[in-house]
N, C-alpha and C positions, 0 to 999 in steps of 0.2 A: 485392511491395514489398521484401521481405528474401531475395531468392532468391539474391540476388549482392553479398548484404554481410557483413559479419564484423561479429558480435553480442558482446559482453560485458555476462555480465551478474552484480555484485555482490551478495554473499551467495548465491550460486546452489544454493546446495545445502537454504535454506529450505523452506518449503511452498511459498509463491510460486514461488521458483526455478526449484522440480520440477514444477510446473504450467508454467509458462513456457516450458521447455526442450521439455516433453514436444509441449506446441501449436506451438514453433515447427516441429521437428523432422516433424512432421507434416504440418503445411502449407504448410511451405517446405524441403522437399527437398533441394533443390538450393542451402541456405547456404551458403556457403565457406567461415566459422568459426565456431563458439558456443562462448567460452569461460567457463567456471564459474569466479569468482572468491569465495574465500570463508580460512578460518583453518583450517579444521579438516579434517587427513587424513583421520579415518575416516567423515563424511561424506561426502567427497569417492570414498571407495575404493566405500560402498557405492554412492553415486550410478553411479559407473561398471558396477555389475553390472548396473544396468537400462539405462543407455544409454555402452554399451562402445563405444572407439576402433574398435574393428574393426568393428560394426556400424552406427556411424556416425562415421566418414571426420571432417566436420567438427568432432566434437567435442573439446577439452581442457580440461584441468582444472587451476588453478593456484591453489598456495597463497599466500595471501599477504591481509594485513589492511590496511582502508584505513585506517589510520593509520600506515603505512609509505608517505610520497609515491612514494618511488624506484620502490619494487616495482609499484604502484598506473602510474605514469604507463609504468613495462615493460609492463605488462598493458595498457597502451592503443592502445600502438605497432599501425598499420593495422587497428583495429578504426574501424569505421563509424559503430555505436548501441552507446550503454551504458543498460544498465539500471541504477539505482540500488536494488537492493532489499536490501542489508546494513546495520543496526541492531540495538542493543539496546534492546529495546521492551517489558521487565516491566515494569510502574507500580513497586511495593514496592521493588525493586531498585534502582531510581532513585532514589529517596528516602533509600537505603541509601549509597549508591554514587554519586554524583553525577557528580565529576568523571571517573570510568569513561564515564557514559553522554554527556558532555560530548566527551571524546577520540571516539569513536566516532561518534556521531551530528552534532556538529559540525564537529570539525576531519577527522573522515574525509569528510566531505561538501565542503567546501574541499578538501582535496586533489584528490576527483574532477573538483572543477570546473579546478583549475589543471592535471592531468595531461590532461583533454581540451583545454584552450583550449591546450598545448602539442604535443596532440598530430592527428592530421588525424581527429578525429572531427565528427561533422557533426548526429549529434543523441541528445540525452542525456533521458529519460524519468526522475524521481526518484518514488518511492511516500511515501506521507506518512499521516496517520493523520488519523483524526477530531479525536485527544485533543489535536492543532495546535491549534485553534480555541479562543480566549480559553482558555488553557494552565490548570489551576490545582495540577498537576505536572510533576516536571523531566522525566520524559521527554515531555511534550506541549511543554513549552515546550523543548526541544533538537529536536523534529523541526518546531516553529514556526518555529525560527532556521536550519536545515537549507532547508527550504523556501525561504525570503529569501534564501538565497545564491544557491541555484539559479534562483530567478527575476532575482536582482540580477546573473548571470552575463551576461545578453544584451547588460546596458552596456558591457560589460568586452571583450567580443568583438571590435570593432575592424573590420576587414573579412574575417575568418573566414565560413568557409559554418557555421554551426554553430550550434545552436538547444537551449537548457535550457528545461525546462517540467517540471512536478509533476500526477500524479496522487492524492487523497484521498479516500478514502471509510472504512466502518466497520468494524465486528466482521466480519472471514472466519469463513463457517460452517466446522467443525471443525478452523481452526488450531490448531498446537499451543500447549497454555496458554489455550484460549477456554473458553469454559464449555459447551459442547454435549461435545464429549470427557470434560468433569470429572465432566458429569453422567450420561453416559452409565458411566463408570466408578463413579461412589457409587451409580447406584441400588440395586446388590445387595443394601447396605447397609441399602436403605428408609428411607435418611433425606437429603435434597437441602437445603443450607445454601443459605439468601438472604440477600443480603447487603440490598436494601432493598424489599418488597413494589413500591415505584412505579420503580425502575429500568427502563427502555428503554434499547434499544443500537437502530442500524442494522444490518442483515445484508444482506452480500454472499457470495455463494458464489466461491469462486478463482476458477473458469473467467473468471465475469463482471469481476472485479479485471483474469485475463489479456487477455483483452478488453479491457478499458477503454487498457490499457497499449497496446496495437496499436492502437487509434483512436488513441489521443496522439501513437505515432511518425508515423503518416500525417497527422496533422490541425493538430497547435501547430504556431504561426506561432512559440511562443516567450515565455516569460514567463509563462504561463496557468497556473493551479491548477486545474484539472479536477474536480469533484463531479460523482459520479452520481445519480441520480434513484432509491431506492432504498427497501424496506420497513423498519420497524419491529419489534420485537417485546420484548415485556414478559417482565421476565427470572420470572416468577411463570405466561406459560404457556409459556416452555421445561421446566420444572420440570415441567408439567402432563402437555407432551406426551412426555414422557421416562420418566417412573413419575408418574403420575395418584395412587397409591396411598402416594406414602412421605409422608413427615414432611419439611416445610419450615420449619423455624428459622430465625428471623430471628439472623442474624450482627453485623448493622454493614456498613456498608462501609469498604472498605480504604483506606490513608491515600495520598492524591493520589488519589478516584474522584468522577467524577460520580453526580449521580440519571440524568441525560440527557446524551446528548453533542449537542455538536452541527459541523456541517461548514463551516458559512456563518453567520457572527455578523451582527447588525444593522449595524455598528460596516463591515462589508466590504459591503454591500448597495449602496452607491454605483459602486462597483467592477465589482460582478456582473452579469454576462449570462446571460438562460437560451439554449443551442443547442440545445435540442431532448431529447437524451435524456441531457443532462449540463449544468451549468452552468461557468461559468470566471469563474472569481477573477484578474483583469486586473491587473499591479502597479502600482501607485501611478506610482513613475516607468520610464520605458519610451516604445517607441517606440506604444503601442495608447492613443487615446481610446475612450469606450466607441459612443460614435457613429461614428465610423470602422469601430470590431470589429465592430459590429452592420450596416454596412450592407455590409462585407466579407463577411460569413458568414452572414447571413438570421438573425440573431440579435437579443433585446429585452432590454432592462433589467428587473431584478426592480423592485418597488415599492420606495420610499425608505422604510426600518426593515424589510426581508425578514429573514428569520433560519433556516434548514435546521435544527430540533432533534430530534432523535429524539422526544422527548417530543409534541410536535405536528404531525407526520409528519401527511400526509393518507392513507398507506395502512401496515395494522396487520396481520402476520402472524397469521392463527386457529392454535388448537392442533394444527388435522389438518395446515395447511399446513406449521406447522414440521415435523411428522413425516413430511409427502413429502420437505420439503427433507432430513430427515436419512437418509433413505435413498438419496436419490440424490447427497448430496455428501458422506457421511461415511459410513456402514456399510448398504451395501447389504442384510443381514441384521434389521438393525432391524425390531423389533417390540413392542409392548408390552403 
C-alpha cells in the first residue's frame, strides 16, 4: 500500500512516531519518502542515530511546529499520507496552560488540514485519545474539537482525491508519562501512589495503535472515528502486577481525571457502527448514513444508548496478564 508513496508523519519523533516509522520502514521498503515532522532538534538528531539517511535513503527530518501554517504546508508539498500524531497531551498542564494546548492541538490541527486540502495529499489519518469522549478537561476537550475538524474536513474538499478520518483509543502501554513507566520506576521505593482504588483505563500496546493507523489509511472512506475493541485494566492491579509488596496510598486524583474513561458515549451510539474489530464514529453531517456504511462494509449498528467505558468493558486485564504485557511492550527484563 505505502511502497511508492511519500509518508509525513507529525510529531514523529514521539513514542508513536518511533513505532510508526520503525513498522513502516520495515514493511514497506521500498517508501520514496518518510518524513519526521516535529519541534525539536535533539529528538530529531537522536532519532536519526537509529534510523540514519544513509541507512535509509527515504528518510528526513524536518523541523518545524504545526503552528507555523507556512512551514507545515512546505512540509506537505508531494507527500501522499500524513499522519497527524503531534500534540500536547499532559492533563495538569492543560489546566495550567490552556491556551498553549489550544495553539497546538487546535489551530495546529486546522493548519494541517488547510496545508493538505492545498496541497496534493490524498489521505490524512489524525490520532485522538479517549479523554475526547464527553471531555471534562481542556486537553480532552482540544483534541474533541481537533477531531471535528478533521472529520469536518471531507465537506470542504471539493473535488480533491483526498480523504481525513481519526483514529481513538486509550492509555499506550508504557508511553512516556503513563503509569506503567511511573510505576515501574517508584517500586524501589515500595511505595505505588493511587490515585482512586476504582480507576480503569483501556490499554493498547503501540504496535496495536500502529496497526490500527494502517488499517485506517487502507480502510476510511473518510469522516470515520475509528475505536478499537480493546481490554481494560484497574489501575489497583497494575499496582499489584508491578510490586505486589509495596505500599498503595490513596492520592486523589488529578484535576481534569476521570474514574473511567470512555471512547464511545451513549450521546454518539446513533452514529456508531460495529466493523468487526473496531467500531466508527460516522459524522453527523457528511456524505455516510448509517445504513448506506453498514451495507457498504458488512457493518451493524450498536444498540440505541451503547456506551464504550472502561469501567464496563466486557473484557478485564488479570495481574499475570499485565505482567506479560509489561514485558513484552515495555522492559523485556521485568520481573517481580
Amino acid at each position: 500500500m505505502l511502497n511508492t508513496k511519500s509518508l509525513l508523519i507529525t510529531g514523529g519523533t514521539g513514542s508513536f512516531g518511533k513505532a510508526f516509522v520503525k513498522t513502516i520502514l520495515a514493511r514497506y521498503p521500498k517508501i520514496q519518502r518518510m518524513v519526521v515532522y516535529s519541534r525539536d532538534e535533539l529528538k530529531q538528531y537522536e532519532m536519526a542515530q537509529t534510523f540514519s539517511t544513509d541507512e535509509f535513503p527515504a528518510m528526513r527530518y524536518f523541523i518545524g511546529d504545526v503552528r507555523d501554517a507556512g512551514r507545515l504546508r512546505r512540509a506537505c508539498e508531494g507527500i501522499d499520507t500524513v499522519i497527524h500524531a503531534a500534540a500536547l497531551k499532559q492533563v495538569p498542564a492543560a489546566e495550567y496552560n490552556p491556551f498553549e494546548f489550544i495553539n497546538t492541538n487546535i489551530m495546529g490541527a486546522q493548519n494541517l488540514v488547510e496545508a493538505c486540502l492545498d496541497t496534493d495529499v490524498k489521505n490524512v489519518v489524525a490520532l485522538s485519545t479517549d479523554k475526547a469522549a464527553a471531555p471534562i478537561n481542556l486537553y480532552g476537550a482540544t483534541k474533541l474539537c481537533s477531531d471535528k475538524l478533521f472529520t469536518a474536513a471531507n465537506n470542504i474538499r471539493g473535488k480533491r482525491d483526498i480523504r481525513f478520518s481519526v483514529v481513538r483509543y486509550g492509555n499506550v502501554m508504557g508511553s512516556r508519562g503513563s503509569v506503567v513507566p511511573f510505576f515501574l520506576e517508584r517500586r524501589q521505593t515500595e511505595v505505588l501512589p493511587i490515585t482512586d482504588p476504582q480507576m480503569t483505563r483501556f490499554n493498547i500496546s503501540l504496535q496495536e495503535g500502529v496497526d490500527m493507523v494502517l488499517w485506517a489509511l487502507e480502510n476510511a472512506q473518510g469522516g470515520e472515528i475509528f475505536v478499537p475493541k480493546i481490554p481494560s485494566y484497574r489501575i489497583t492491579d497494575v499496582a499489584k502486577a508491578i510490586s505486589p509488596t509495596s505500599e498503595y496510598p490513596i492520592v486523589g486524583i488529578r484535576p481534569g481525571e476521570k474514574i473511567h474513561e470512555e471512547m464511545i458515549t451513549a450521546s454518539d451510539s446513533p452514529t456508531t457502527v460495529d466493523i468487526g474489530r473496531y467500531f466508527a464514529i460516522l459524522p453527523v453531517a457528511g456524505d455516510h448514513s448509517v445504513e448506506s456504511y453498514c451495507e457498504a462494509h458488512g457493518a451493524h449498528p450498536v444498540p440505541n444508548g451503547y456506551a464504550y467505558n472502561s469501567g464496563t468493558n466486557d473484557e478485564f486485564l488479570t495481574v499475570e496478564q499485565i505482567r506479560k504485557l509489561i514485558q513484552q511492550h515495555v522492559d523485556p527484563e521485568f520481573t517481580v
